[in-house]
N, C-alpha and C positions, 0 to 999 in steps of 0.2 A: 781433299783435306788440306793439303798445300795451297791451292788458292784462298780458301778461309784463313790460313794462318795466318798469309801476307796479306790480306784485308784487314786482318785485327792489327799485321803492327803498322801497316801504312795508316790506320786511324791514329791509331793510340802517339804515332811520332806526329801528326799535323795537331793532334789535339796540346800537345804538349809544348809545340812549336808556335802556336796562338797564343800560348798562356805565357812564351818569352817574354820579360819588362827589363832590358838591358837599357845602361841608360842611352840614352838618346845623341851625346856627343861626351868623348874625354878631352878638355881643353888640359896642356901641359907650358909651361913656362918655368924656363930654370935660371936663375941670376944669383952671383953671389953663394955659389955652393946648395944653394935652396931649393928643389924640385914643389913646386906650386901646380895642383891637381884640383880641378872642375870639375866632376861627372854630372853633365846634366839630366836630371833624373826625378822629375817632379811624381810628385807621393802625396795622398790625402793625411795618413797616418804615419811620421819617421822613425815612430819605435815597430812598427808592425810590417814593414815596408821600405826597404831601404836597400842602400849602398854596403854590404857585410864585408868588401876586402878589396883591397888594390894591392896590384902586383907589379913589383918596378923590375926591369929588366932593361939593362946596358949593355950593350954590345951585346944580345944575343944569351946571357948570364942574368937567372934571376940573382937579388941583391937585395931585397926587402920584400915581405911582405907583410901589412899592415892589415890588421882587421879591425871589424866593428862593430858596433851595438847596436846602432840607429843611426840616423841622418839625420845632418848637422842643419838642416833646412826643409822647405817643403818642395823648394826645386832643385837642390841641389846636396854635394856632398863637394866639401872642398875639406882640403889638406896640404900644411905643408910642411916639408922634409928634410932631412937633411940628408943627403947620398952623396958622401964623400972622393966613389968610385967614376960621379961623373967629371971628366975634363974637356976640355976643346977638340971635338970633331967625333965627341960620341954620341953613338943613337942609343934615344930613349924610347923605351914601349910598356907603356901602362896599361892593366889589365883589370878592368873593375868589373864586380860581380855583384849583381841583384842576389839577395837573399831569399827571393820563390822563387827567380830561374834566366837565366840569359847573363852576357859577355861583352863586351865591347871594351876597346880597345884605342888608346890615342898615341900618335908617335910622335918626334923630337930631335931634329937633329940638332947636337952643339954648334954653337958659331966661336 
């Protein structure tokens, strides 16, 4: 009975892990107070299929997080922000999340 259980969930987690659509790269650029956010993440449909939320975290401290409705494009989701907490010599790590499933992540350090 123990080996059938771990059959069903070792299916059920590759099944699930296939169906991931994270996007594909987070491009991040910050000038001028402005966090400017890429996720590339091409989609046939961006009300159906999209980019639902990015997660800004500085130093280690989330500090916004921004959701959505759809994507802003058919390859892309861009944004930009304003995150008053970042200054010179701090790391950024952006967190975007596909709305049917998967994570990816881009990082920043200040100059």
């Amino acid at each position: 009975m123990k080996k059938l259980v771990l059959l069903v969930a070792f299916i059920s987690f590759t099944v699930v892990s296939l169906k991931a659509d994270p996007a594909k790269k987070v491009n991040l650029t910050f000038n001028n107070g402005v966090l400017s956010i890429e996720a590339v993440h091409p989609v046939k449909n961006v009300s159906a299929h999209y980019i639902d939320q990015f997660t800004v975290n500085v130093n280690g401290k989330t500090v916004k997080t921004v959701k959505l409705s759809q994507q802003s494009s058919k390859e892309a989701e861009t944004l930009d922000i304003a995150v008053p907490e970042i200054k010179s010599g701090s790391e950024i790590e952006v967190i975007s999340r596909c709305n049917q499933f998967g994570k990816k992540a881009g990082k920043l350090k200040v100059k």
